[in-house]
N, C-alpha and C positions, 0 to 999 in steps of 0.2 A: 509371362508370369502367371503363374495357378492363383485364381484370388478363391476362397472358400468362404462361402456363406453360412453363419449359423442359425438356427433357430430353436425352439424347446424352453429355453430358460424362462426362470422367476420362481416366487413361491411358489411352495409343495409341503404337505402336511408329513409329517414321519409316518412311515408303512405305508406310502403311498407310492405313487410310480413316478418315474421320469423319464419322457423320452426327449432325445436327442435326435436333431438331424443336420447332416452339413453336406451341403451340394459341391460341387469346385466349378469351375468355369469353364475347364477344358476338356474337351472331347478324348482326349488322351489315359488309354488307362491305367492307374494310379498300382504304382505299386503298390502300395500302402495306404491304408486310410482309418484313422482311427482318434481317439481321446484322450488329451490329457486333463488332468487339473490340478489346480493352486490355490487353497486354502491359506487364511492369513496366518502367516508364520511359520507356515510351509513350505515347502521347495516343490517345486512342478513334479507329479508324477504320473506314472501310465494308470489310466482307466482300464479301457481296451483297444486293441488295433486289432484290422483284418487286412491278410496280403488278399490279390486279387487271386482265385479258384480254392482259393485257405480256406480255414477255419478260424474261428476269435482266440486273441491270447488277453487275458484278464489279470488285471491286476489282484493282487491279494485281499484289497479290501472290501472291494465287489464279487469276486468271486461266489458260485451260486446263487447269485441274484442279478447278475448282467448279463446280456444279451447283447451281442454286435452282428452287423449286415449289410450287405454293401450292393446297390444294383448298379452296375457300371454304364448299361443302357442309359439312366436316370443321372449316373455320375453320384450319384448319392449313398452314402453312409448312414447308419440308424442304427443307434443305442438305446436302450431300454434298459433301468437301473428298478429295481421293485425293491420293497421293502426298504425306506428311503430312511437314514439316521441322519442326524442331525450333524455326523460329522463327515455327513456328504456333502454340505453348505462349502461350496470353492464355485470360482472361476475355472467353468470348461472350456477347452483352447482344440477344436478340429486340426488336424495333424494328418498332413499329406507328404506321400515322399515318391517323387517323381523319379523313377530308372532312366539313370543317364548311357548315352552311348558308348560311355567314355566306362562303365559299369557301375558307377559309384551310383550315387542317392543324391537328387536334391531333397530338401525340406521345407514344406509351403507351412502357414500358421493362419487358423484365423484368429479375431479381434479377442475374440473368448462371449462365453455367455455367463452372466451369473446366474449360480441356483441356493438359495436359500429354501434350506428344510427347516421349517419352526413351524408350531401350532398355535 
């Protein structure tokens, strides 16, 4: 089992930065590795994700101001969100998806980080 570690969260002033980073545990590389998040009253949505030799796919809300990156050497993932609004305030959830033999996808999660933007 892929266990993913997070780190980056807590307060962040608006227009400020955030970054994100989530390792995984296994040596194996990750089809997939990317962000989601869950805002209260919200339904879980894509941040960004990057396939491995890809490029980032960004959600609508970040768009022109997130950055995704992925070293696989390192097993690690890194997001960078700028110019931070206040209804970037959710629970970030690293989001792994392991290429099965079988071709299909598994889906790893971690625990989530919270980030609260208020000044």
């Amino acid at each position: 089992q892929v266990q993913l570690v997070e780190s980056g969260g807590g307060l962040v002033q608006p227009g400020g930065s955030l970054r994100l980073s989530c390792t995984a545990s296994t040596e194996t590389v990750l089809y997939v590795l990317g962000w989601y998040r869950q805002a209260p009253g919200k339904e879980r949505e894509l941040v960004a994700r990057i396939r491995s030799g890809g490029t980032g796919v960004y959600g609508d809300s970040v768009k022109g101001r997130c950055t995704i990156s992925r070293n696989n050497y390192k097993r690690t993932v890194l997001m960078q969100i700028d110019n931070l609004k206040p209804e970037d305030t959710a629970v970030y959830f690293c989001n792994a998806q392991l290429a099965l033999a079988t071709g299909g996808v598994r889906d790893f999660w971690g625990e989530g980080t919270q980030v609260i933007v208020s000044s």
